[in-house]
N, C-alpha and C positions, 0 to 999 in steps of 0.2 A: 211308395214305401220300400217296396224291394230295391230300386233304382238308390235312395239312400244308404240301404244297407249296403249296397254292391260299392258307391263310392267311398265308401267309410272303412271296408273291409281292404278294399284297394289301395287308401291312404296309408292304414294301418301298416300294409304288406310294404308300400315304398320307406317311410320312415324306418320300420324294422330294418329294412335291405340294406337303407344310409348308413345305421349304427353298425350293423355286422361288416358292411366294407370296410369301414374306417377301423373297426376290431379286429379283421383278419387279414388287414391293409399291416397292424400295426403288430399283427401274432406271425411272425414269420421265422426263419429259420436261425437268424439271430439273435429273436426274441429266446425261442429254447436255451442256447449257447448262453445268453449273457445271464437270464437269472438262473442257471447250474451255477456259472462261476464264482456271482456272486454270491450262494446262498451258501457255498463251500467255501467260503474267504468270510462269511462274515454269520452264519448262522441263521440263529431265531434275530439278530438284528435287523437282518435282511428285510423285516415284515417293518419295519420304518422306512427304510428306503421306497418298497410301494408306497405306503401311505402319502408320503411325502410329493413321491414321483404325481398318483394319482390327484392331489388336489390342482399342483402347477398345469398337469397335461391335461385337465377337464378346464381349468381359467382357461387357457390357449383357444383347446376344441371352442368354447363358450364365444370368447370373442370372432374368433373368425367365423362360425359358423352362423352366428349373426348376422355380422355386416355385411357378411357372402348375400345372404338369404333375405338381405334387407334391402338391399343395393342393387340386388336384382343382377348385381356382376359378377363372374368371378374371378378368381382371386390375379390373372394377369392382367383383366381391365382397374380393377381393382386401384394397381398398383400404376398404371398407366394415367389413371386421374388426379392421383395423386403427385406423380412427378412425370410427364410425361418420356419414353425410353423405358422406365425401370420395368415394365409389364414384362419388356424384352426379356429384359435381365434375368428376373424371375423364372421365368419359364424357361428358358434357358440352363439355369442353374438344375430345377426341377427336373427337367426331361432327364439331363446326363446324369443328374444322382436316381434317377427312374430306371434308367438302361443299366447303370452299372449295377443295380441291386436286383432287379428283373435277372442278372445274371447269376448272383448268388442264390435267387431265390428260384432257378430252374434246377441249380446243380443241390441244394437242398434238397427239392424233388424228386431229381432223381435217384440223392442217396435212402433217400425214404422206400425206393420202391426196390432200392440194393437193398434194404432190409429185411422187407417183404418177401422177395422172391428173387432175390440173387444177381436181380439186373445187373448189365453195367451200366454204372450212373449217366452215363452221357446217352446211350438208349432209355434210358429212365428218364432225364432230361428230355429229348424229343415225343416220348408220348405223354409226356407233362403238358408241352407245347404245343400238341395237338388240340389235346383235351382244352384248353384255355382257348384255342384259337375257335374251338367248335360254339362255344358259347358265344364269339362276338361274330357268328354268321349264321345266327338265329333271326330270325326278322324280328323277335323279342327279345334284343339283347339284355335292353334293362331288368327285365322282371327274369330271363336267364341268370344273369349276374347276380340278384338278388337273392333266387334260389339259392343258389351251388353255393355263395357265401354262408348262408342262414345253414343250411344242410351239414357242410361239412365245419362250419364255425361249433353247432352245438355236437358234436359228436368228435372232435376235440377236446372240451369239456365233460364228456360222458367218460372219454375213455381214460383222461388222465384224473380226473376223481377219481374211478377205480385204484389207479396207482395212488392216488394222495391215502384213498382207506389202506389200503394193501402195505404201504410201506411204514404204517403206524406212526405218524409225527407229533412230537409234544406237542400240541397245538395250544394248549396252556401257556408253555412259556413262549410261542408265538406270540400270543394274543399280547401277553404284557410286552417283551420287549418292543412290536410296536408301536409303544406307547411310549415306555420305559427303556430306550433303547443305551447298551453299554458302552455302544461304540458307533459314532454316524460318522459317514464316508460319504462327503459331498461327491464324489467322482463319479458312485456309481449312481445319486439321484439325477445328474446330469446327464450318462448316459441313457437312463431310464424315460426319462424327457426328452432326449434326442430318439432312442426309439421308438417311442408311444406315440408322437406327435411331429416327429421330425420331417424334415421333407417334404414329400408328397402327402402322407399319411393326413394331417392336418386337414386337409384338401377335400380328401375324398368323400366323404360325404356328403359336405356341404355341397360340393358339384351336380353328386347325385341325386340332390334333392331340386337342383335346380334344373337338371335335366326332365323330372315330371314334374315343372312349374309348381313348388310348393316357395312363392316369394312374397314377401312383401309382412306389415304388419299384421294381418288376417291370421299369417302362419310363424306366428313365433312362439306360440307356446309348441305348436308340430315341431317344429327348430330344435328348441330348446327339449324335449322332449328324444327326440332320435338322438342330440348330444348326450345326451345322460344316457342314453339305452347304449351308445356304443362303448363309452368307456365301460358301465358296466360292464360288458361281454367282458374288456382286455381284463379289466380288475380282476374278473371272476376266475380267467383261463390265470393270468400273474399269480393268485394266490395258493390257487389248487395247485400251479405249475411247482412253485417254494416248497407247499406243502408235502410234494409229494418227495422232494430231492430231499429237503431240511429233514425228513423221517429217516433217511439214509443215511445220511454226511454227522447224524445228532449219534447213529451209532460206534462213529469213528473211523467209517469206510472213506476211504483216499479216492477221489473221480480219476476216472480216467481222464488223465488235461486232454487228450488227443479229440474225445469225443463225450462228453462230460456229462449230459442232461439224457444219451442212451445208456449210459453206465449208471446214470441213478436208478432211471427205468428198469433195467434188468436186474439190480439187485435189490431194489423195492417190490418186484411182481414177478421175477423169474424171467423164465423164454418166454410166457404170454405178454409179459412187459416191456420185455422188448420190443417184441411185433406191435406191440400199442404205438411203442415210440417210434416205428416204422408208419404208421395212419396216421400220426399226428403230428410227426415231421414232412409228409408229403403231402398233406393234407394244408396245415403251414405255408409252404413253398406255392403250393398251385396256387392256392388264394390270394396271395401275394403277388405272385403276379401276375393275376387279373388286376386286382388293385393295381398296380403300379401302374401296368399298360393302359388299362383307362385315364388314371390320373394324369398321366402324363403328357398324355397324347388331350387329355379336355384342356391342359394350359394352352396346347399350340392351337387348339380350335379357330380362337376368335381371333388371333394375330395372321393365319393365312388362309384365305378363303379356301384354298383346294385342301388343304384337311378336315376344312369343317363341312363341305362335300360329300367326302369319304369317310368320316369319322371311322366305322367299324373296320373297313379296310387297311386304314392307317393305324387303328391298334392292333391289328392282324401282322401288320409287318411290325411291328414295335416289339411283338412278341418272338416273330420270325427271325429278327436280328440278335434278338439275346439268345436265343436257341444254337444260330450259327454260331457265333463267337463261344458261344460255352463250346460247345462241342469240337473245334477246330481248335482254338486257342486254350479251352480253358476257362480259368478266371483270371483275367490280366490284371499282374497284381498293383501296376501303376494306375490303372483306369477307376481302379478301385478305391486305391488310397485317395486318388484327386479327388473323387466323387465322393471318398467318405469326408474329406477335411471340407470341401466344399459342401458338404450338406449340413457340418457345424453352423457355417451361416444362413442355410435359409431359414431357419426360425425367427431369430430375431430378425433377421430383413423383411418378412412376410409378416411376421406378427405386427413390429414396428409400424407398417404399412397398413396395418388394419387399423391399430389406434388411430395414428392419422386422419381415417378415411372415416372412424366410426365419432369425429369431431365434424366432421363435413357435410353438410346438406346439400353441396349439390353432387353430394358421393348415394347418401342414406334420408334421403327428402328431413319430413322431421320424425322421422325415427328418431328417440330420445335414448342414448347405450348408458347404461348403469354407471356410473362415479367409480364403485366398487372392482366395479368388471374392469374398467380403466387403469387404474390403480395396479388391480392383481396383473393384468396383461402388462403392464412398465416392469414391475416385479421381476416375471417371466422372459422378458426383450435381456433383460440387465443378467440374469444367472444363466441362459443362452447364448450371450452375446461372450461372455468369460470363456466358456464354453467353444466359441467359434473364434476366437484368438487362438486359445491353443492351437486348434488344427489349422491357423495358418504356417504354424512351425512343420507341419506335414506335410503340406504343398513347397515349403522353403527347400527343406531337405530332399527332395524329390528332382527338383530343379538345381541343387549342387548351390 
């Protein structure tokens, strides 16, 4: 009996750990930056754009997280069955939009910790670096990772609710326009899709789930289950995040463009508000790039045996390389751009790839994937895929 409770308590603890990776894979330092911008460009509309964002990027999470988890593959063999090569591709594509945002997302960190306590960010950046590196040379890295995600994910949530009550938001006329919206801006639901589920993000869980062998039919409702647990998280931090800016921007206050989601901060909760936004941007940053560094580094696993050897050591250096370059170079702002324009397209090339695979039996045996879920996933390939044209104009211009 206790033997039952222990595995049950245990399962419990890896699905929760799935949903908060992929939740604080997808709450990064961008995530702050982009719903400031938007929520000061577009208001209490803003709360349609989540809605919206939130149904596309939970279809996506839903299909891959499936066929990942059903297939018993992931996602570069995945793609590898499907057309033999693209596994490559894939992974490929993934690592270098991994590295280049593992970069933003160290220099994130360590602006969080110039908040705090005055660092300079590139010393901030390296005991960011540390910290992330100590957790993948834990001989538990897994249930490590799972922690520190779960830990500093809901205390995230703790402290920018306080700013959501703190800053007073009409939450009223949230709630309707929502629904009722006076103004919808496709641009920003696509970015909102691009960063919720983009790239790596997608991934991560479903990986993580298959690292403590939760596969096959047995565990689909566990599957289906950690997907729902993790977007909640992102929905929950996305809303309070609106909430607590839209209380701000609703009184007529101008953001600072420079730095926009700490200037709602501090003038929705004072200097305690800001130091919030110091916890919750470094906080952000590190967990991000844990996520990243795993995800990343679990595509090249199964394409070369000496990675998948060393698995922890190889996401040791993964982290190690964004640390150097931040801190020597910077944020190189070409590596960035290629990696952002090229991370337009792995969604629908990965999603695409899942439909594919989720019609295949000798992908998902007879796993039978919902009509519906199909459907919404084509949807999602097609309003991604518009999406990743554009940014081939950013790779064009780049290149003269």
């Amino acid at each position: 009996m206790k033997k039952d409770s222990a595995a049950q308590a245990s399962m419990a603890s890896v699905l929760l750990g799935a949903a908060f990776l992929m939740a604080t894979s997808a709450i990064g330092p961008g995530f702050l930056t982009q719903t400031a911008v938007f929520t000061d460009q577009l208001k209490a509309n803003f709360g349609f754009v989540i809605l919206v964002s939130v149904l596309l990027s939970l279809g996506a999470q839903l299909n891959i997280w499936r066929v990942i988890c059903m297939s018993g593959l992931r996602g570069q063999d995945v793609a590898n069955k499907v057309l033999p090569g693209l596994g490559y591709v894939v992974a490929f594509l993934i690592a270098l939009g991994g590295l280049a945002f593992n970069i933003g997302n160290l220099g994130g960190a360590g602006l969080g910790l110039n908040v705090l306590f005055g660092l300079d960010p590139k010393v901030g950046a390296a005991i960011s670096a540390v910290i992330g590196i100590g957790i993948f040379l834990s001989r538990e890295a897994g249930k490590a990772m799972d922690t520190f995600t779960k830990v500093l994910g809901l205390l995230m949530i703790a402290l920018t609710l306080y700013v959501a009550a703190t800053s007073g938001p009409p939450v009223g006329q949230a709630v309707v326009r929502t629904f009722a919206p006076t103004e919808i801006d496709l641009f920003s639901i696509i970015t909102l899709i691009g960063g919720t589920v983009g790239g790596y993000i997608s991934f991560a869980g479903a990986h993580r789930l298959m690292d403590a062998g939760l596969m096959g039919k047995d565990n689909l409702e566990q599957v289906n289950r950690s997907a729902f647990q993790g977007m909640l998280v992102a929905t929950v931090m996305r809303i309070l995040l609106f909430l607590s800016i839209l209380g701000v921007v609703s009184l007529g206050v101008t953001l600072d463009p420079g730095n926009p989601a700490a200037d709602a901060f501090r003038v929705g909760a004072g200097q305690m508000g800001y130091k919030f936004f110091g916890v919750v941007l470094w906080s952000a940053g590190i967990t991000s790039v844990v996520g990243a560094a795993f995800t990343s580094v679990s595509f090249l696993r199964t394409l070369f045996e000496t990675i998948n050897r060393n698995v922890s050591y190889w996401i040791i250096g993964f982290i190690t390389a964004s640390a150097l370059i931040f801190i020597t170079i910077g944020q190189p702002v070409t590596l960035l751009v290629i990696a952002g324009s090229l991370n337009g397209l792995i969604l629908p090339l990965s999603l695409g790839t899942i439909l594919v695979a989720s019609q295949r039996k000798d992908i998902v045996g007879d796993y039978k994937h919902p009509t519906w879920l199909l459907i919404f996933g084509i949807v999602i390939v097609l309003a991604t895929l518009y999406m990743g044209i554009g940014s081939l104009k950013g790779i064009a211009a780049l290149w003269g």
